[in-house]
TORKOL-4160 file (C-alpha; in steps of 0.2 Angstrom, whole numbers, padded with zeros to 4 digits, m for minus):
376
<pt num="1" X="m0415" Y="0371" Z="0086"/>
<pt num="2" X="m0431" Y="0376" Z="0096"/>
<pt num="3" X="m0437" Y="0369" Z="0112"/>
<pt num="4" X="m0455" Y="0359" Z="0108"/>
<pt num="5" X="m0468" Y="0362" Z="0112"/>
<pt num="6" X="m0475" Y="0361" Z="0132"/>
<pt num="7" X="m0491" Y="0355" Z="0127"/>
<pt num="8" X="m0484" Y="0341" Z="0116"/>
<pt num="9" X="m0485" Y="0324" Z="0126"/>
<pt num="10" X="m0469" Y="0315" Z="0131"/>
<pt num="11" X="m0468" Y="0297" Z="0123"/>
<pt num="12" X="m0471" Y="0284" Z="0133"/>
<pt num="13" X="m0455" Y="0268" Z="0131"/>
<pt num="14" X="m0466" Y="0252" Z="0128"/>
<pt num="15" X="m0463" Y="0236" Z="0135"/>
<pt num="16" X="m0452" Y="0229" Z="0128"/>
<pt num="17" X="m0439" Y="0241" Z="0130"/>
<pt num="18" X="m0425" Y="0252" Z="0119"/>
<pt num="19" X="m0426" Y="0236" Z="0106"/>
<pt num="20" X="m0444" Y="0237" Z="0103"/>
<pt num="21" X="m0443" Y="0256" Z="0100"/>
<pt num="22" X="m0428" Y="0252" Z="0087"/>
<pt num="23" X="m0439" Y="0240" Z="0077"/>
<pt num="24" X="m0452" Y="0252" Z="0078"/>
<pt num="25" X="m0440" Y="0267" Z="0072"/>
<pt num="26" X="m0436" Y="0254" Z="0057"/>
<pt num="27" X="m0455" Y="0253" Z="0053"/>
<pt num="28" X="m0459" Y="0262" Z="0036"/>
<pt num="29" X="m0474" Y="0264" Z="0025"/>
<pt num="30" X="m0467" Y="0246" Z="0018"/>
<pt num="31" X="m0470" Y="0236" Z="0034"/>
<pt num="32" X="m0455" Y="0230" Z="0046"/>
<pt num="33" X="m0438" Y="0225" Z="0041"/>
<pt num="34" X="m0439" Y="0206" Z="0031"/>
<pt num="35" X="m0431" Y="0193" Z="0047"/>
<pt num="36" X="m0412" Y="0187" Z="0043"/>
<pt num="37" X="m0413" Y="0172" Z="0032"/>
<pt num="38" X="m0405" Y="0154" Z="0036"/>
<pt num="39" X="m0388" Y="0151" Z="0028"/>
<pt num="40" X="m0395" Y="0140" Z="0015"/>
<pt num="41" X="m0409" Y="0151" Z="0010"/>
<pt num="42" X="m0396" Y="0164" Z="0010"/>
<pt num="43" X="m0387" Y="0154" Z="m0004"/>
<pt num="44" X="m0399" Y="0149" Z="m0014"/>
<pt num="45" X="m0406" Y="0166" Z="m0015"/>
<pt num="46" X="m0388" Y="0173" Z="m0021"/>
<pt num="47" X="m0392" Y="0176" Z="m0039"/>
<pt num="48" X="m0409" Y="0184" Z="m0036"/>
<pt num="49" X="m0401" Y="0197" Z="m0022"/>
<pt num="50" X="m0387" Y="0201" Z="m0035"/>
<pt num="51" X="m0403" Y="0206" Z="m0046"/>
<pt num="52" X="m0413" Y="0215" Z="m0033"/>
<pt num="53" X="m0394" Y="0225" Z="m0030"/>
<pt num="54" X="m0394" Y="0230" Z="m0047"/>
<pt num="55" X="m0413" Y="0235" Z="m0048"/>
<pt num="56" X="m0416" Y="0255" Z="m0044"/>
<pt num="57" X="m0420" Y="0255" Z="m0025"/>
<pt num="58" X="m0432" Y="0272" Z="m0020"/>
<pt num="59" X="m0424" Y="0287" Z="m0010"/>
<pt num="60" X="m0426" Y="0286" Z="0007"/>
<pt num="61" X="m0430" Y="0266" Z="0008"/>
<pt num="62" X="m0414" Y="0260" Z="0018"/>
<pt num="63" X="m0412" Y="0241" Z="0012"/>
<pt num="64" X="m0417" Y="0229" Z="0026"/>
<pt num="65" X="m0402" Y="0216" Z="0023"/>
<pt num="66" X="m0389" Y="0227" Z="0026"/>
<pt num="67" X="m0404" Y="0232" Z="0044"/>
<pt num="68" X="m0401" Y="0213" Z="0047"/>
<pt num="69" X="m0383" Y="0210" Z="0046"/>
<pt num="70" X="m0379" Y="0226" Z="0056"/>
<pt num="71" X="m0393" Y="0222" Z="0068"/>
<pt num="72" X="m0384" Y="0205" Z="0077"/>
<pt num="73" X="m0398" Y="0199" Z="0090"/>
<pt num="74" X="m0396" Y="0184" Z="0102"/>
<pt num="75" X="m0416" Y="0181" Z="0091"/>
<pt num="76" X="m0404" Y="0178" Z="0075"/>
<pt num="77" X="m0390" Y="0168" Z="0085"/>
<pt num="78" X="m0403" Y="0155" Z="0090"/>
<pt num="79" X="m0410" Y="0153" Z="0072"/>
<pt num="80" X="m0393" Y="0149" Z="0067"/>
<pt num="81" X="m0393" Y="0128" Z="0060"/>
<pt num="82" X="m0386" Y="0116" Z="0072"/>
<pt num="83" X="m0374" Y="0104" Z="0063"/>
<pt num="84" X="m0378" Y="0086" Z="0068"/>
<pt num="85" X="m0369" Y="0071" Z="0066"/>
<pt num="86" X="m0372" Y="0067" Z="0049"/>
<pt num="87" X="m0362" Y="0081" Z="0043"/>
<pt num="88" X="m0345" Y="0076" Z="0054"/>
<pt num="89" X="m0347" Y="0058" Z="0046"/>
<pt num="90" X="m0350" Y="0062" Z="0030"/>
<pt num="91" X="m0333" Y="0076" Z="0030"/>
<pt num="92" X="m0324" Y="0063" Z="0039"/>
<pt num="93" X="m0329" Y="0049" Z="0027"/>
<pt num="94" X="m0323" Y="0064" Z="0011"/>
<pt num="95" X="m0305" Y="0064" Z="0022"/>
<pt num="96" X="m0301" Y="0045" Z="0023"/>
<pt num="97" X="m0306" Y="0043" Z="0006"/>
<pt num="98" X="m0293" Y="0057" Z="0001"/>
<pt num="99" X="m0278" Y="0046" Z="0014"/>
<pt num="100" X="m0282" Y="0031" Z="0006"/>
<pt num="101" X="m0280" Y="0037" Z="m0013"/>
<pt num="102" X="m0263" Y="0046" Z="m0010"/>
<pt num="103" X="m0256" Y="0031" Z="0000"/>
<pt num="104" X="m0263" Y="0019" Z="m0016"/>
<pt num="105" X="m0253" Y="0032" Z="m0026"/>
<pt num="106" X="m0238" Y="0029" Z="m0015"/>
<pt num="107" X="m0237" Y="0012" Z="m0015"/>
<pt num="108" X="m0238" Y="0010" Z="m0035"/>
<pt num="109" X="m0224" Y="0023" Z="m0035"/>
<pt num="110" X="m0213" Y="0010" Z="m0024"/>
<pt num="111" X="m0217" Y="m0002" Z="m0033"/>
<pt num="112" X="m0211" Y="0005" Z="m0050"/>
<pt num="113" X="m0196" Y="0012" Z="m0041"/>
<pt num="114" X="m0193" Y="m0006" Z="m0033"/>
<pt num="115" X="m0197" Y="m0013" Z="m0053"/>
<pt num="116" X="m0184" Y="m0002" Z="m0060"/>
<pt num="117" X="m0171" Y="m0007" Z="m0046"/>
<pt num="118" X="m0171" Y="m0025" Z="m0051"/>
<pt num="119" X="m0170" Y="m0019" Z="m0069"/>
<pt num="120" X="m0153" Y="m0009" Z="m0064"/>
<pt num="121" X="m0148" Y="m0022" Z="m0053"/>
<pt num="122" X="m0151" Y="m0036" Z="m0068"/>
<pt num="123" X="m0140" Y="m0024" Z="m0082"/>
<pt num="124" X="m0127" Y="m0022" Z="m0072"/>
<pt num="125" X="m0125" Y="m0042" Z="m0071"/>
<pt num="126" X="m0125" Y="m0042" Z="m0087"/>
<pt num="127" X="m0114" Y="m0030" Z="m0094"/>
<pt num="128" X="m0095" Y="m0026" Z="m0094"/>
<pt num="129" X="m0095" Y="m0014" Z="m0077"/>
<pt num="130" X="m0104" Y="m0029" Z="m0069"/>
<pt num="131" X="m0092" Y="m0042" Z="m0075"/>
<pt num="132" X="m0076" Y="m0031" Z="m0072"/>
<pt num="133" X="m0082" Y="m0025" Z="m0055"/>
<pt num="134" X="m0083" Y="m0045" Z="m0048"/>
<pt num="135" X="m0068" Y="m0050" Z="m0057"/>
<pt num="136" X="m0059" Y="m0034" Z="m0047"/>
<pt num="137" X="m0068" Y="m0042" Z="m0030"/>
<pt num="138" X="m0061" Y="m0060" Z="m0036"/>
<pt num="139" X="m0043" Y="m0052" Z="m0039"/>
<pt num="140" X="m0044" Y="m0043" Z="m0022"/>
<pt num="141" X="m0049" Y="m0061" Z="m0012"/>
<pt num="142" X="m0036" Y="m0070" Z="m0023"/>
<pt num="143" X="m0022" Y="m0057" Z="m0018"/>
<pt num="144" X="m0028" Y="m0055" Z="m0001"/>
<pt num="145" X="m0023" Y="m0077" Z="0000"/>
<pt num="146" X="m0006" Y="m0072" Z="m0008"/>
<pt num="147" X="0000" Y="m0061" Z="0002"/>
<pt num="148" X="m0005" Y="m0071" Z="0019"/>
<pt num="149" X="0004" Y="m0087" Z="0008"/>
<pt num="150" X="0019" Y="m0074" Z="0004"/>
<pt num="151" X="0019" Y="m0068" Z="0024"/>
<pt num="152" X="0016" Y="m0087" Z="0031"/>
<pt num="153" X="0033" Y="m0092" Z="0020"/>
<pt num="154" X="0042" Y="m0078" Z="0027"/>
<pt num="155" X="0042" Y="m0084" Z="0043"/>
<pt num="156" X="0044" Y="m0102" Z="0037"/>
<pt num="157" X="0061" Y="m0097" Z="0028"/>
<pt num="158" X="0065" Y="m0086" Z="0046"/>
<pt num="159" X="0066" Y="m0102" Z="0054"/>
<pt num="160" X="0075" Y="m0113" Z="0041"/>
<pt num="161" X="0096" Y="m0117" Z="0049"/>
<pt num="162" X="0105" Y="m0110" Z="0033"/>
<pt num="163" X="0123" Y="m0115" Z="0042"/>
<pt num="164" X="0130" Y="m0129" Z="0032"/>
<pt num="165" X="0130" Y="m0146" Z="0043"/>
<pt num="166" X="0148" Y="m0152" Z="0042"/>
<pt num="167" X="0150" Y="m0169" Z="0029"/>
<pt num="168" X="0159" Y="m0182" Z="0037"/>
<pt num="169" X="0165" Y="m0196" Z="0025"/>
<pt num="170" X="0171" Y="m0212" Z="0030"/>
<pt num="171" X="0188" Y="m0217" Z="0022"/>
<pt num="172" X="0188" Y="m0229" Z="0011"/>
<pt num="173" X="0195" Y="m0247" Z="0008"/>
<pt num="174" X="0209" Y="m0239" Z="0000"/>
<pt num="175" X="0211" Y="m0224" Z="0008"/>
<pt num="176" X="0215" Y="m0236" Z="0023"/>
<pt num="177" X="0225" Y="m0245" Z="0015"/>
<pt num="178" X="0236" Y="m0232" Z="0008"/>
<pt num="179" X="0237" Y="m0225" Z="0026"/>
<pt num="180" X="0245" Y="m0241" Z="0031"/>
<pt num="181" X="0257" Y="m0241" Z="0019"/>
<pt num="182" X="0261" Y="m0223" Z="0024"/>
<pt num="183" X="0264" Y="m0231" Z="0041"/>
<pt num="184" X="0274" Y="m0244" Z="0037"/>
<pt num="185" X="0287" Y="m0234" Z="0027"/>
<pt num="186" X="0286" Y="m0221" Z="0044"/>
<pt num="187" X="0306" Y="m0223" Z="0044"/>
<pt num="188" X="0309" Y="m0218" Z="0027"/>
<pt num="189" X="0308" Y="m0197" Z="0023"/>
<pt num="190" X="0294" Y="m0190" Z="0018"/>
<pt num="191" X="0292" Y="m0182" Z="0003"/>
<pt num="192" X="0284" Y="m0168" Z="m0004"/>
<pt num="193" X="0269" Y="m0170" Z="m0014"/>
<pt num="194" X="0268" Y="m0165" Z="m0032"/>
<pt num="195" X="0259" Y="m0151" Z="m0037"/>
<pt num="196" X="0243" Y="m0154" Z="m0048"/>
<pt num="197" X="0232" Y="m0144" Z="m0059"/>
<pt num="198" X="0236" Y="m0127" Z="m0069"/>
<pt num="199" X="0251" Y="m0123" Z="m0060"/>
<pt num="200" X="0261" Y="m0141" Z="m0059"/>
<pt num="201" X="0272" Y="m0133" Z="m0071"/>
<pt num="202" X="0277" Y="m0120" Z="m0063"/>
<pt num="203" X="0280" Y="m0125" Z="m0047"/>
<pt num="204" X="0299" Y="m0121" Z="m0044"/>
<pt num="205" X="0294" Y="m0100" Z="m0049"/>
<pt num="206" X="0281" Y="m0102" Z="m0036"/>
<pt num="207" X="0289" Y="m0107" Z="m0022"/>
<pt num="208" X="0303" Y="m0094" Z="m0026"/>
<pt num="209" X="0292" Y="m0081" Z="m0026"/>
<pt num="210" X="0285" Y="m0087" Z="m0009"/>
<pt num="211" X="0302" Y="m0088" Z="m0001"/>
<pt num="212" X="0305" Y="m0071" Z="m0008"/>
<pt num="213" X="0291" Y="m0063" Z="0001"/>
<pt num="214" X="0298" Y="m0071" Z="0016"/>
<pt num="215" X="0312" Y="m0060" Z="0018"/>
<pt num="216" X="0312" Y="m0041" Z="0019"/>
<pt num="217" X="0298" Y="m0028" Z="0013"/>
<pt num="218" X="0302" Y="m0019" Z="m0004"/>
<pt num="219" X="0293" Y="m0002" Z="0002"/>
<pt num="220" X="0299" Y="0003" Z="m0017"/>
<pt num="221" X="0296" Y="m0009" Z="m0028"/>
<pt num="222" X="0286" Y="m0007" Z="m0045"/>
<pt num="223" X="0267" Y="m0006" Z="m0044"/>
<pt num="224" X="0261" Y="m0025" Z="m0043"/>
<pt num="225" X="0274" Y="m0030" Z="m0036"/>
<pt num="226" X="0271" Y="m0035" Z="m0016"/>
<pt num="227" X="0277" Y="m0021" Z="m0006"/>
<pt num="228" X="0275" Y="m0033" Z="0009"/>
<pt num="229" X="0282" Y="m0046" Z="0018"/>
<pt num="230" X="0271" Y="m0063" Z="0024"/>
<pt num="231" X="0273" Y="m0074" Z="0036"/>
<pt num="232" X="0278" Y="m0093" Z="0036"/>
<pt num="233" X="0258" Y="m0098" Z="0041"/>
<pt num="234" X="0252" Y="m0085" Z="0026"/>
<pt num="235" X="0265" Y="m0092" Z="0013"/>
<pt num="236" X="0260" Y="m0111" Z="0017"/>
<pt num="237" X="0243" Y="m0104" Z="0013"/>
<pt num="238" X="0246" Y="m0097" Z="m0003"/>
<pt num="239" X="0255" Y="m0113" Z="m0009"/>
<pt num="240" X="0243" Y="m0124" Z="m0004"/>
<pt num="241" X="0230" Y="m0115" Z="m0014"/>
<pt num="242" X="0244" Y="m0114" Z="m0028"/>
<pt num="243" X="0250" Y="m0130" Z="m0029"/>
<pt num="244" X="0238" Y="m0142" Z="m0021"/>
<pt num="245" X="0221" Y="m0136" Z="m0024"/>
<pt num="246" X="0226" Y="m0129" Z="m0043"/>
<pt num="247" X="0222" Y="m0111" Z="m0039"/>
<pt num="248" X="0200" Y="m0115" Z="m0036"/>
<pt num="249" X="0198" Y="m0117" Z="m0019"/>
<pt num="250" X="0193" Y="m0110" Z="m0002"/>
<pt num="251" X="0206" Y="m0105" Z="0013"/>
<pt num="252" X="0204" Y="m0100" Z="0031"/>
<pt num="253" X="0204" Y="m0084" Z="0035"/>
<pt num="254" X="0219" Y="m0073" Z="0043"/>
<pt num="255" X="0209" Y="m0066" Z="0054"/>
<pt num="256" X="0205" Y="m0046" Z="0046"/>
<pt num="257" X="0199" Y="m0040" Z="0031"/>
<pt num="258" X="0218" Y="m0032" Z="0030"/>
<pt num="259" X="0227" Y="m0048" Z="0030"/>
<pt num="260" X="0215" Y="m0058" Z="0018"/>
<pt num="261" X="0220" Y="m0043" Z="0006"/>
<pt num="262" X="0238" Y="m0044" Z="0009"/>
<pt num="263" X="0237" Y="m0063" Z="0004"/>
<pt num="264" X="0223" Y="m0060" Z="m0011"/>
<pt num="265" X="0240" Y="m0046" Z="m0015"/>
<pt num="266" X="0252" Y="m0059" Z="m0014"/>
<pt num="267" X="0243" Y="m0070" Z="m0029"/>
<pt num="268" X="0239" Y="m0055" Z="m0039"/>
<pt num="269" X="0260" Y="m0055" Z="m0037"/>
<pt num="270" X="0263" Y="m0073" Z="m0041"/>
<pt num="271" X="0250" Y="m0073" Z="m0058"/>
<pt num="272" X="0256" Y="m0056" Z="m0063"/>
<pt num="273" X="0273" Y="m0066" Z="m0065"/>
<pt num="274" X="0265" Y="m0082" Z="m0075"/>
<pt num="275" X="0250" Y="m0073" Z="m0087"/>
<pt num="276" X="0255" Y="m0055" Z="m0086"/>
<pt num="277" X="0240" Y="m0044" Z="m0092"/>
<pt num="278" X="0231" Y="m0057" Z="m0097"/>
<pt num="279" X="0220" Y="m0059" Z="m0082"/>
<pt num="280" X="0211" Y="m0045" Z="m0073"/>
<pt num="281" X="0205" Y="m0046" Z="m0054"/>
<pt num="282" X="0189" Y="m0047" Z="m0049"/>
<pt num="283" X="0185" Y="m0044" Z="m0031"/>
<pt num="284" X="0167" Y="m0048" Z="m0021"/>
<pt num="285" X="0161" Y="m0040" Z="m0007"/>
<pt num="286" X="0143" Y="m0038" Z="0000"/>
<pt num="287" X="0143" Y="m0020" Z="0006"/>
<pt num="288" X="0153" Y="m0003" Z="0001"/>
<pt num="289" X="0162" Y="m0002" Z="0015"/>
<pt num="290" X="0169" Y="m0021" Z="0015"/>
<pt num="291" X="0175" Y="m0016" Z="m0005"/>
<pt num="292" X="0184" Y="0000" Z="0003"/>
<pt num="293" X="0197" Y="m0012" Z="0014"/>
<pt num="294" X="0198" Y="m0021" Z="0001"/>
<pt num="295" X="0204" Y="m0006" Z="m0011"/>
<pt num="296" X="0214" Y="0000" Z="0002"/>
<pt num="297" X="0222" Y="m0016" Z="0009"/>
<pt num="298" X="0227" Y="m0019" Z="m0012"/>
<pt num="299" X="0231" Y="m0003" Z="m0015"/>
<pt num="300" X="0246" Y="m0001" Z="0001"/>
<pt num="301" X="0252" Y="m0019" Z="m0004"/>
<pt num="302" X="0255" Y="m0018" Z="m0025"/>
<pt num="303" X="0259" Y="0002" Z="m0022"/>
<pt num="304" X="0244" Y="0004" Z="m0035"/>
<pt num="305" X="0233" Y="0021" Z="m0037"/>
<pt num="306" X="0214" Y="0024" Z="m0039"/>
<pt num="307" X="0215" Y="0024" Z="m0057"/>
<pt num="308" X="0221" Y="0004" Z="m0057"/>
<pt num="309" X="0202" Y="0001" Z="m0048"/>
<pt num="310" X="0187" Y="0000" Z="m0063"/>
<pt num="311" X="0180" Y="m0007" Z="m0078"/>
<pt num="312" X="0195" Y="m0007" Z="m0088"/>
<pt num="313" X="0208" Y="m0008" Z="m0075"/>
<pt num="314" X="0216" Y="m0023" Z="m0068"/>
<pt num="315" X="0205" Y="m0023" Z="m0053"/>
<pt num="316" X="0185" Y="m0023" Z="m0053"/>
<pt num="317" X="0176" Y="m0023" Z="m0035"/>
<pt num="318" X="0159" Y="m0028" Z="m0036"/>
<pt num="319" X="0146" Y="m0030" Z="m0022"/>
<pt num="320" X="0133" Y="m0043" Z="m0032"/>
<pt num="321" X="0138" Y="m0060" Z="m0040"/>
<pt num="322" X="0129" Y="m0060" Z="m0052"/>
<pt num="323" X="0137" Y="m0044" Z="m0060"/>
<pt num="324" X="0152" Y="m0052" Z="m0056"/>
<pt num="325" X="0148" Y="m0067" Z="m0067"/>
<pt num="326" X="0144" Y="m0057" Z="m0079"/>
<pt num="327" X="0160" Y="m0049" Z="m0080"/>
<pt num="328" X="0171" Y="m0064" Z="m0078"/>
<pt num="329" X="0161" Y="m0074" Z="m0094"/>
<pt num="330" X="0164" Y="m0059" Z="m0104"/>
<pt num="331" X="0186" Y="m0061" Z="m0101"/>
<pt num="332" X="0183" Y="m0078" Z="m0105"/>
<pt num="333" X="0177" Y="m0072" Z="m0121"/>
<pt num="334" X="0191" Y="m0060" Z="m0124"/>
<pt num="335" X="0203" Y="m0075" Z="m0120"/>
<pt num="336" X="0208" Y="m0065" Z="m0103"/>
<pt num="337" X="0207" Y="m0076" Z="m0087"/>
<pt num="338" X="0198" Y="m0070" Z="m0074"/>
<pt num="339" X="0204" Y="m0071" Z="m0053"/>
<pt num="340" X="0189" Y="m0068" Z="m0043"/>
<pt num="341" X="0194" Y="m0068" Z="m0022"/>
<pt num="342" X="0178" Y="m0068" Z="m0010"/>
<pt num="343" X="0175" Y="m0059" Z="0005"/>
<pt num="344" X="0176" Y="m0069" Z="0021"/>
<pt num="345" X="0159" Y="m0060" Z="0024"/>
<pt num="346" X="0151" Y="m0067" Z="0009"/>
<pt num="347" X="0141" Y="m0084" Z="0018"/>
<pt num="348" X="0138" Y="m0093" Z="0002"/>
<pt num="349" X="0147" Y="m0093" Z="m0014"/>
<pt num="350" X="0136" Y="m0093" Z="m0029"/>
<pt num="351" X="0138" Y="m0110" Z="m0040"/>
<pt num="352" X="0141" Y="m0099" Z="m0056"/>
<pt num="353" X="0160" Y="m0093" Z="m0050"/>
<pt num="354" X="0165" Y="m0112" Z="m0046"/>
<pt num="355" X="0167" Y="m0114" Z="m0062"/>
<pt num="356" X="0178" Y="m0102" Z="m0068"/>
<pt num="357" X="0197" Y="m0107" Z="m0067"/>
<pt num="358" X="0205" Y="m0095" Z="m0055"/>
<pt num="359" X="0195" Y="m0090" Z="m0037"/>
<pt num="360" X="0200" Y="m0089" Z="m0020"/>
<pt num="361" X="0185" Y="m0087" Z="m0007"/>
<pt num="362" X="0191" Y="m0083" Z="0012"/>
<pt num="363" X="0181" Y="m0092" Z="0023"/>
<pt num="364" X="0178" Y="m0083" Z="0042"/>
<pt num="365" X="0179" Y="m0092" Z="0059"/>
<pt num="366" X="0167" Y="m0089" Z="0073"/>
<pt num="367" X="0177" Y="m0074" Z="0080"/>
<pt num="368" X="0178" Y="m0064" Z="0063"/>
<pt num="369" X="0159" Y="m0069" Z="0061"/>
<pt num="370" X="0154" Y="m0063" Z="0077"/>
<pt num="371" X="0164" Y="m0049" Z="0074"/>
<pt num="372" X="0155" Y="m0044" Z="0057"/>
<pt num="373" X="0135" Y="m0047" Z="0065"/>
<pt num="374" X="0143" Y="m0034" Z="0079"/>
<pt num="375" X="0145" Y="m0022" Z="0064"/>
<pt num="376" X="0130" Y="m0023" Z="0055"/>
């Protein structure tokens, strides 16, 4: 570039300052730059400036909006428009109105959604889930009752005495009479009384067959036949029940389960002699262990093996009475005769076994029933 020219003069900075010089500097053969429009102006003109953009514009004439927007002044920041009041109200007015349409929309959606729960409520009333599901909640409660019933009358039947109160009878006119001639006639011997029931007949076999037993053990006699010996209290026990009671009755017991099996061995002898092998032995006893003395105690007295215990054997041991029953009615059929003996552990005797011919029940003291509450 060249240096100018010394004579040219030197230009002078106005007034105004640098920004006056600009707007001069912008000044063309068209006039100065067109001021920024207002916002609205701006928009309402859109279409019109989309057109002028389009039309050919001459070389070398800048466009004065782009001037305008790049030309930010604090002039154009104060003819910015002012927003009053009028517009917040009107925007805060748009606002509520939208709030108040969705809550309107909430509240028919919950109340169609609180119309359809009635509705579901109302169906299953009346249909078969419905009516099942409160017939199960009626079963429930009713059961519930039965069970507090069912635990109230356990505890009722805990605290019910099952001993059996001792009957006392008062002798009769008769009774005392016949007890005074019984004193009168004190001087004269006594005699023995007759037998009665199913073995007055064969008394005199009976009371050989006890005096035999009296005397020396047979350690080898043939099976059935008592290998033992019994004593004068156990022989008087054995023809009480044979003579006088008929062969149905109770006796005391001899104080073991051993013992009672040694006379229950001494009958199985005696009727072995009268019927043969027409009767069959049945024996009850509440536990295993109870029926396994029992085998035992039979087994060392009659010399007998483990093959004369079962079903078809002349022995059956049974733990229930009803089985027991069963079995008996079922000889009876058969035209056998059944011999049941009962456990001295055995507190009651079922009403069914009174009835058949032949039974001998053992009933304990209160030292063997202390004895068996030790043990269980």
């Amino acid at each position: 570039m060249s240096d100018p020219a010394p004579d040219a003069p030197l230009p002078i900075p106005s007034e105004d300052g640098p920004r006056a010089d600009a707007n001069a500097a912008w000044n063309g053969p068209e006039g100065p730059p067109a001021e920024p429009l207002e916002p609205q102006q701006a928009l309402a003109q859109a279409p019109g400036a989309d057109q002028a953009d389009a039309a050919p514009r001459p070389a070398g004439n800048p466009s004065p909006a782009p001037a305008a927007a790049l030309a930010p002044s604090s002039q154009g920041d104060a003819n910015l428009p002012d927003p009053g009041p009028g517009a917040g109200a009107a925007l805060l007015q748009l606002v509520l109105g939208e709030l108040q349409q969705k809550r309107q929309a909430l509240e028919q959606e919950l109340a169609e959604l609180e119309g359809r729960r009635d509705q579901v409520r109302r169906e299953i009333q009346s249909s078969f889930a419905g009516q099942s599901d409160g017939i199960a909640r009626r079963v429930k409660g009713f059961q519930d009752y039965l069970v507090g019933a069912l635990q109230e009358l356990a505890v009722a039947a805990e605290q019910v005495e099952l001993v059996v109160q001792p009957l006392v009878v008062q002798p009769s006119p008769l009774d005392q009479e016949q007890a005074a001639a019984a004193g009168g006639a004190a001087g004269s011997p006594a005699q023995a009384p007759a037998a009665a029931g199913l073995f007055s007949q064969d008394e005199p076999l009976i009371r050989q067959r006890l005096d035999q037993f009296l005397g020396q053990p047979d350690f080898y006699a043939d099976p059935w036949n008592l290998r033992r010996s019994l004593d004068t209290a156990t022989a008087g026990l054995l023809e009480d029940w044979f003579l006088f009671q008929g062969g149905r009755g109770a006796q005391p017991s001899t104080g073991s389960r051993n013992r009672n099996a040694l006379v229950g061995a001494a009958a199985i002898a005696i009727l072995g002699d009268l019927y043969g092998e027409r009767f069959q032995t049945l024996v009850l006893a509440g536990q295993p262990e109870r029926l396994g003395e029992w085998r035992r105690g039979l087994q060392d007295c009659l010399g007998l093996g483990r093959e004369d215990f079962g079903p078809n054997s002349g022995i059956v041991l049974f733990e229930r009475p009803d089985a027991l029953i069963e079995r008996a009615d079922r000889l009876e059929e058969r035209g056998e005769l059944p011999f049941i003996l009962v456990d001295a552990a055995e507190q009651v005797v079922d009403v069914a076994i009174l009835q058949f011919p032949l039974w001998l029940a053992f009933a304990p003291g209160p030292s063997e029933l202390a004895l068996e509450d030790v043990l269980l």
